[in-house]
KEVOLUM-695363 format. One record per atom (N, C-alpha, C, CB): residue in one letter; x negated, y negated, z negated. Coordinates in steps of 0.001 Angstrom, whole numbers, plus 524288, in hexadecimal, padded with zeros to 5 digits. Glycine has a CB too. Layout:
AXYZ/...
This chain:
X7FCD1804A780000/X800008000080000/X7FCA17FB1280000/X803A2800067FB52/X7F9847FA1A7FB93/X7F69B7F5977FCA4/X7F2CD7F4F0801C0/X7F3AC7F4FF7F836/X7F0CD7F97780378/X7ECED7F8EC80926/X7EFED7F6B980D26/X7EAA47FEA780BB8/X7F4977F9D180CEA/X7F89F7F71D811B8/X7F7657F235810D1/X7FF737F7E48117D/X7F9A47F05880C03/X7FBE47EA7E80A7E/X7F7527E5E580D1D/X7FC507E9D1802AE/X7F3527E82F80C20/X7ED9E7E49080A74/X7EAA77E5CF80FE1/X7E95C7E732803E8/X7EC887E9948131E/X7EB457EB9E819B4/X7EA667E5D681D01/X7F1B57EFAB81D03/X7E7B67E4C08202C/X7E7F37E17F823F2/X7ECCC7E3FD827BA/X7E23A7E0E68267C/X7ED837DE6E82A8A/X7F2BD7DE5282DF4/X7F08E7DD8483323/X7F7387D98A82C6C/X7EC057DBC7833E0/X7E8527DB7B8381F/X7E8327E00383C19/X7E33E7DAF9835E2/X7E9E87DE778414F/X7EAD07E2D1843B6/X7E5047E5418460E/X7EF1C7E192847E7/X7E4117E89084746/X7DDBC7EB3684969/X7DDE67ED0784D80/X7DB177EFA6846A0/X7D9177ECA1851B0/X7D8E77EF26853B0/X7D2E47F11C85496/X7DBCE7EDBF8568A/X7D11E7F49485945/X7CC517F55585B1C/X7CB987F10E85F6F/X7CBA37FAF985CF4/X7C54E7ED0285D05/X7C36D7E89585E5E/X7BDC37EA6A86061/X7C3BA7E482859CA/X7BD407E7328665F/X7B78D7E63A867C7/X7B5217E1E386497/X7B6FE7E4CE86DA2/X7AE7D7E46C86438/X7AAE87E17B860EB/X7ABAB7DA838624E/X7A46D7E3F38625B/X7AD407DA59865CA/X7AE4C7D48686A17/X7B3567D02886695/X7B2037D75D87220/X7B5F37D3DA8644B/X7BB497D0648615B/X7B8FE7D18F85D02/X7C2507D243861C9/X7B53E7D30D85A36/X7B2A37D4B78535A/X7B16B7CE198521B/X7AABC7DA0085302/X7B2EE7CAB8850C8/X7AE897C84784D47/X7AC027C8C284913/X7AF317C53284C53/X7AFD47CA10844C9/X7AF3F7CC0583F2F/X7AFDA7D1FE83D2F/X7B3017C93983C64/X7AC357D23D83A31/X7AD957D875838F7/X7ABD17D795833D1/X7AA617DDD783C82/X7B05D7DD9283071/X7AE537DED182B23/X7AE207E39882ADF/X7B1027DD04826D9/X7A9017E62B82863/X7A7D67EAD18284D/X7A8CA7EC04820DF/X7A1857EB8082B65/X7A9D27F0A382031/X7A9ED7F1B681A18/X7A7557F58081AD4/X7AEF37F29F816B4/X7A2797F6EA8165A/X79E1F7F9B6815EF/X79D467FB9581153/X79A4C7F75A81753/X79D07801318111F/X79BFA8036280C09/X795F5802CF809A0/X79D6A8092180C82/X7972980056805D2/X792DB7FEE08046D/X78EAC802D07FF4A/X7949C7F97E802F8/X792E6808CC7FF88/X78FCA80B967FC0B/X78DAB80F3780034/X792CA80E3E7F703/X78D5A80E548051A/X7890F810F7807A8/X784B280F85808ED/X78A088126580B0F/X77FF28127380852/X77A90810FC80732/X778C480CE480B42/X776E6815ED80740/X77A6F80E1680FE3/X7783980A50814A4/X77B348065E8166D/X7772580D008195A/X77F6A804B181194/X783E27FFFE81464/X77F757FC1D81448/X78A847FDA28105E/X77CFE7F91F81286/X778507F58A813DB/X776617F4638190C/X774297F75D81193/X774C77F95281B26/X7733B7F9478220E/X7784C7FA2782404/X76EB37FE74824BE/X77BCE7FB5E823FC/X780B17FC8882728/X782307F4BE82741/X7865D8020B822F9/X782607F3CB82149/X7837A7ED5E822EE/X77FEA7EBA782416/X785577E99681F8B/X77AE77EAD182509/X7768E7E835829E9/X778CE7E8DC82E9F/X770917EB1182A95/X77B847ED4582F22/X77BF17EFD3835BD/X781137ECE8835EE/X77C5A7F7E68373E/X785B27EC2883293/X789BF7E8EE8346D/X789057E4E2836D0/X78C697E7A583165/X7863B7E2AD83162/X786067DC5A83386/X781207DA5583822/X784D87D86E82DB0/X77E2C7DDF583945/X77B347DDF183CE5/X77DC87DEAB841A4/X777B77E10A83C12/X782A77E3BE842C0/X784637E49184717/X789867DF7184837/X7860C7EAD8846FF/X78A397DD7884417/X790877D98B844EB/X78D9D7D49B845F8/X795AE7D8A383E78/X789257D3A88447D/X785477CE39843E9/X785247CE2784A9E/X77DB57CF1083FE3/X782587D3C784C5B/X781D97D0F7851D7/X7857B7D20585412/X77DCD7D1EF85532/X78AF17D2DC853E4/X78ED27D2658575F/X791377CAEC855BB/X793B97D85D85613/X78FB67CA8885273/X7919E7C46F850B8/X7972C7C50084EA8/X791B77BFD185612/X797AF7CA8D84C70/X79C2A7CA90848D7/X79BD47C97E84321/X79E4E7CF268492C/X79E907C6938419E/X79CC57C59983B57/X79EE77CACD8390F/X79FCD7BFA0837ED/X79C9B7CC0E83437/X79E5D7D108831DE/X79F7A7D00482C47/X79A407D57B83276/X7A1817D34D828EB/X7A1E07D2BF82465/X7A15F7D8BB82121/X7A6AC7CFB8823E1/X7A0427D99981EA9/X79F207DFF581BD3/X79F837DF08816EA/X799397E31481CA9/X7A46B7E35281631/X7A5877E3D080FB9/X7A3477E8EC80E48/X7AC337E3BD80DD7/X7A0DD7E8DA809DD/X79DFC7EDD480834/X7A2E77F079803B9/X797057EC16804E5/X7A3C87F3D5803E7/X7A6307F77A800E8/X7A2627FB497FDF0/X7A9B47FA4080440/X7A3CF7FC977F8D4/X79F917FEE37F562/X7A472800C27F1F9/X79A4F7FA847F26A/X7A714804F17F259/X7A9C58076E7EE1D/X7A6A080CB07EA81/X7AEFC8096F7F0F0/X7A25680BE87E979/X7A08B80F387E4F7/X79EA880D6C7DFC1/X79CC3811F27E6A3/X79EFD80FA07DA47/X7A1AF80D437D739/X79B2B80CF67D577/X7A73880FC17D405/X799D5805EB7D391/X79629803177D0EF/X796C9802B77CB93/X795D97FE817D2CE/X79239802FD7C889/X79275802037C1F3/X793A37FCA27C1B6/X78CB3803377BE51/X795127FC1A7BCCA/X796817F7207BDE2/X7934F7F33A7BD2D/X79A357F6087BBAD/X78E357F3217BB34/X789E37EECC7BD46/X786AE7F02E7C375/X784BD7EE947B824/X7887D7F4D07C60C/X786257F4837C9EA/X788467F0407CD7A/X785F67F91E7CBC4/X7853D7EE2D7D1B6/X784127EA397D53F/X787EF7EE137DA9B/X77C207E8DF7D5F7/X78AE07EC187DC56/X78C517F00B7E2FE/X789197EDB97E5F8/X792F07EFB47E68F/X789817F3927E9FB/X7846E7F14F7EE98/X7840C7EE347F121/X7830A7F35C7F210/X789487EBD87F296/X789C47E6A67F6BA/X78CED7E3667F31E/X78D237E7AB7FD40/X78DE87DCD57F5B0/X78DC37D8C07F4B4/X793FE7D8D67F303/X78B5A7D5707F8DA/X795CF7D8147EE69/X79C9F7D8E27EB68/X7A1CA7D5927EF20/X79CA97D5097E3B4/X79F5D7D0777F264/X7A2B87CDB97F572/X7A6207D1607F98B/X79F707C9B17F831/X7A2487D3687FC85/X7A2E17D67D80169/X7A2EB7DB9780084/X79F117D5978051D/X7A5A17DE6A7FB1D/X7A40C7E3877FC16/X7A7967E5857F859/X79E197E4FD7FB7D/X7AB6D7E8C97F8BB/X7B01D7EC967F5C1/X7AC827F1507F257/X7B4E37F02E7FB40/X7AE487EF4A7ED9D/X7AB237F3997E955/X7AF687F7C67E719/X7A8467F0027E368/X7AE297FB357E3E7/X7B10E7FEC07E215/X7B4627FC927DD98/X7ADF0802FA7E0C6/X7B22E7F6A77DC17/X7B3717F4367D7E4/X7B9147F0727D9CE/X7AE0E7F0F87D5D1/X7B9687EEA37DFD7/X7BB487EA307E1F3/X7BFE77EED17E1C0/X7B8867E6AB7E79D/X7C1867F3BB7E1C1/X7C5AF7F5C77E34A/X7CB327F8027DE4E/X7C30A7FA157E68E/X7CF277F6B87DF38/X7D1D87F70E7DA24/X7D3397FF767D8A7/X7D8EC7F2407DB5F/X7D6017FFA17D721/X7D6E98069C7D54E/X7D8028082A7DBB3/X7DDEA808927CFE1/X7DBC8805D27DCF9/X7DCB780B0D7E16D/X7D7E9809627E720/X7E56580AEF7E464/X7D4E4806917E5A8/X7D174806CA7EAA6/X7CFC38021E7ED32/X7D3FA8097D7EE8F/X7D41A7FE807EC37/X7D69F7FA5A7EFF6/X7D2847F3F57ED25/X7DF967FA377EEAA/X7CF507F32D7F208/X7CC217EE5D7F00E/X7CEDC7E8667EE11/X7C8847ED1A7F4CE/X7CD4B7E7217E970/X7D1147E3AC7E607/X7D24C7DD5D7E9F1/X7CD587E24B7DF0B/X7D6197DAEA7EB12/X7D7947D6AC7EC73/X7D34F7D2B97EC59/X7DB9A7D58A7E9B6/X7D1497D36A7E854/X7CDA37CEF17E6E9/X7C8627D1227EA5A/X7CC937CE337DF8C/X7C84F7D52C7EB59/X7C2DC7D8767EF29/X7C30E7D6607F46C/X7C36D7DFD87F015/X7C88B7D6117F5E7/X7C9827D76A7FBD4/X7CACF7D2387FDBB/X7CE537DBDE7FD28/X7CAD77CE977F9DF/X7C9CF7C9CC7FA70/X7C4887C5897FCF6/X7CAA37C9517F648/X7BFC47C7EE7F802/X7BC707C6947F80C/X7B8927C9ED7FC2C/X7BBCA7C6087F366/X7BAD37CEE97FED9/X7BA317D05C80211/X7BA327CD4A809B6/X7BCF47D3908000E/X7BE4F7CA0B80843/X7C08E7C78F80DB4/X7C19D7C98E811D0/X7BE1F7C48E80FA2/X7C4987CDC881079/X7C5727D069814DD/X7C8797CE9C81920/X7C7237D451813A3/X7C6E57CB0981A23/X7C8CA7C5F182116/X7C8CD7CAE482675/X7C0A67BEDE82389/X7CC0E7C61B82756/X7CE057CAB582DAF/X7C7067CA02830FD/X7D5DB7C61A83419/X7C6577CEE983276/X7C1C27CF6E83690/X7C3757D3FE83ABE/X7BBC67D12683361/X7BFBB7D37883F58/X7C1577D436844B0/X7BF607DB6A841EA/X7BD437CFD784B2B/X7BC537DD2B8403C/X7BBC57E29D83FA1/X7B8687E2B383B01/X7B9867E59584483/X7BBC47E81683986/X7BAFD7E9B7832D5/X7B7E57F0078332C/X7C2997EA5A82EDE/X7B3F17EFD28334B/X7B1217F5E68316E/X7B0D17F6E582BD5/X7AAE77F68D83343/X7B17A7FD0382C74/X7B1997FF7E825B8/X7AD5C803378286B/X7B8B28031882212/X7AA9180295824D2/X7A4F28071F8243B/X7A77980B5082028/X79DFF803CB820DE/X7AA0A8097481C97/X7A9AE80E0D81849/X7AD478107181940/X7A9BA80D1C812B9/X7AE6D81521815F4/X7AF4E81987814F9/X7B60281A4E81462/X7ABE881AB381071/X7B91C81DE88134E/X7BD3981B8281182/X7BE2381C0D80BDE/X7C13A81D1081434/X7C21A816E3809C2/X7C19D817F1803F9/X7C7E88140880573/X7BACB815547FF2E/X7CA8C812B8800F5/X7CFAF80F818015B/X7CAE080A36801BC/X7D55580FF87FB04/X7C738808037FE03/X7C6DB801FB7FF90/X7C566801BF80399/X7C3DC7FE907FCF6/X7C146803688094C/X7C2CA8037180B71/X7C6DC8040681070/X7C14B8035280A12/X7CA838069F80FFF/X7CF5480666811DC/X7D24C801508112D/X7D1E680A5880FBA/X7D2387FF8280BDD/X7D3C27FA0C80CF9/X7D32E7F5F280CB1/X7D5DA7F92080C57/X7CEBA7F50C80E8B/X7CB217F25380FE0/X7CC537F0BB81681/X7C6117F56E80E64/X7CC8F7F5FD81863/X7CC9E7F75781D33/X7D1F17F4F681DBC/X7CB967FD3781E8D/X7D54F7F64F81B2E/X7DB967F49F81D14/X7DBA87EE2D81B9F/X7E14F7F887818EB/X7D8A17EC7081A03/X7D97F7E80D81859/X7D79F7E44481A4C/X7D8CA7E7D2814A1/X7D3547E2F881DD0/X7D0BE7E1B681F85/X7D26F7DED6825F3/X7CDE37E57781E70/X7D3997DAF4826D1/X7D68A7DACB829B5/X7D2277D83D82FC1/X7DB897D788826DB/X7D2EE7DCF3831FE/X7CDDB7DE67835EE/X7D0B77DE7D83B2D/X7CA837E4D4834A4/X7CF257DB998401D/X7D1157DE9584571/X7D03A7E393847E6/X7CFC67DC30848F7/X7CAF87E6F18445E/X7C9C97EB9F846C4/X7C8087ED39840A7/X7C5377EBB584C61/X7C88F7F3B484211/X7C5A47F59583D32/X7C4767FA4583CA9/X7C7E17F4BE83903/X7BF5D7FD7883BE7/X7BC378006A83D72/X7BB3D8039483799/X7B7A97FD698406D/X7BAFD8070C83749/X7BAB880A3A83234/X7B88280FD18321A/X7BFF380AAF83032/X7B7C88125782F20/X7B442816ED82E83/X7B77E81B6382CC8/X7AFBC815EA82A8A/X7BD2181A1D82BD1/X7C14D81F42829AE/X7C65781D9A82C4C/X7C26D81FD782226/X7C8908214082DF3/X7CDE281FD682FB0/X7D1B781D8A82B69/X7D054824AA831F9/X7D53E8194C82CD3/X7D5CE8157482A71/X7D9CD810FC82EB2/X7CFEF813EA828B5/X7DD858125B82DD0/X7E19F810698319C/X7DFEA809B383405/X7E7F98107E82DDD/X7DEB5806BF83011/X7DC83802E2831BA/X7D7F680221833F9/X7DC9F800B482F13/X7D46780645835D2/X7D12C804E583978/X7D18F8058C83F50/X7CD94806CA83826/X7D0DD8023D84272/X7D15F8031A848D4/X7CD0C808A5849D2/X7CED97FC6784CE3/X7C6B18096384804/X7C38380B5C848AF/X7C31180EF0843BC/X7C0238082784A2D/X7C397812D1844BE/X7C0688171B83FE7/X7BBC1819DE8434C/X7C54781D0683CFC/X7B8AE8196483EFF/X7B10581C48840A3/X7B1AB81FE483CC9/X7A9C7817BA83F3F/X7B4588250D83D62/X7B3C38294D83A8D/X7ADFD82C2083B69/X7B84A82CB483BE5/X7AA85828FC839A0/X7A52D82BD083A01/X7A3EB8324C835F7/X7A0C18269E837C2/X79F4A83349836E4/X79E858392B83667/X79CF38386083016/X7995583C5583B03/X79E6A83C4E82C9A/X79DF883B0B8263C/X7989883A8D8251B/X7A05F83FA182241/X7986B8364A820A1/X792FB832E58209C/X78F38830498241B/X790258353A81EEB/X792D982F3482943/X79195828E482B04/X792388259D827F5/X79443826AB82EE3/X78CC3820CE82832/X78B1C81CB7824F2/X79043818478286B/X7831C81B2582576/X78FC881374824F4/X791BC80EB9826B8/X78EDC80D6C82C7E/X790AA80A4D82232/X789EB80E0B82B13/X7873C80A0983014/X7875A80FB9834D9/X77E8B806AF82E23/X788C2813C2834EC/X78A4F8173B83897/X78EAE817BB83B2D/X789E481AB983720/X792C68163883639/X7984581321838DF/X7975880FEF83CBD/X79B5F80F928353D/X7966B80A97839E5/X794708049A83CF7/X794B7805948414D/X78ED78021583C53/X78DD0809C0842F1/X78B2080A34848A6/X7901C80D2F84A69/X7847D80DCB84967/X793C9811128498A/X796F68128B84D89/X79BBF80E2984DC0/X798D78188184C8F/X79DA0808FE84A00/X79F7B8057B84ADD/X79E598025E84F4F/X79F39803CB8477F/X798AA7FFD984FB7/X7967C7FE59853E1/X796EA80173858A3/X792067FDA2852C3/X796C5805A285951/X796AB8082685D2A/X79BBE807BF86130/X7959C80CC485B47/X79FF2808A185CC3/X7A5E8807DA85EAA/X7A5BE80145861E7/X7AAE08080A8581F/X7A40A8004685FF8/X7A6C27F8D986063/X7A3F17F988867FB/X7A1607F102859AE/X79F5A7FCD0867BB/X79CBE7FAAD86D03/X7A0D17FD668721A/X7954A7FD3086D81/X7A554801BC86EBD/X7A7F5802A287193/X7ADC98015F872C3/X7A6FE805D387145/X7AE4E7FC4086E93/X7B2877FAB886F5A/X7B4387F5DE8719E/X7B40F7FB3E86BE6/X7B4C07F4EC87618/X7B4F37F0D087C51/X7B9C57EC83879E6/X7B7EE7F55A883FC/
């Protein structure tokens, strides 16, 4: 009930790299090599002259003086999410999740991202699990990395006219 509610209304479709200006990628950030996977984003969106934006997601559970690995603005913790899953108002706020031309999910499936994904109010949107709201699913082979996704992300776009 609430995913519906809180769903973008934004209609989608499958977009050439040519109509992309903006993109937001969400990146799991408890995998060892999200670091180089985001060099390779913003390296590959830099030279298309698309601006990008990347939210890091990190749902594994920190002591509570530990530090999380990435920066608290831009990034959904295990802490930002209330009992049943669902990232708190005040998260998804400071999140900004603004309309952009295409939305990639690197991670995995879990409910926050799912609605994240539904929420997000994107013209295209590309994902890694089937997931009604994506135009593109990359059902890759079990234990493909993020930045193995990506490169078969890139790959698609050179075939889409």
């Amino acid at each position: 009930m609430a995913l519906r509610r809180a769903a973008s209304k934004l209609p989608t479709a499958i977009l050439p790299l040519s109509l992309i200006r903006s993109a937001t990628v969400l990146l799991d950030a408890s995998e060892s090599s999200f670091e180089e996977c985001e060099r390779r984003i913003r390296a590959y969106f830099s030279q298309l002259r698309i601006q990008v934006k990347i939210i890091h997601i990190y749902l594994e559970k920190l002591d509570k003086d530990a530090a999380a690995p990435v920066d608290g603005t831009q990034a959904l913790l295990l802490r930002d999410l209330d009992w049943c899953g669902r990232p708190s108002a005040s998260k998804i706020r400071s999140l900004d999740l603004s309309a952009t031309d295409l939305f990639i999910s690197l991670c995995g499936d879990s409910y926050p991202v799912e609605f994240i994904s539904s929420c997000i109010p994107a013209r295209f949107k590309i994902g890694r699990f089937p997931l009604a709201v994506f135009d593109v699913v990359l059902d890759g082979r079990q234990g493909q990395t993020q930045e193995e996704v990506f490169l078969s992300i890139t790959e698609l776009f050179t075939k889409i006219k």
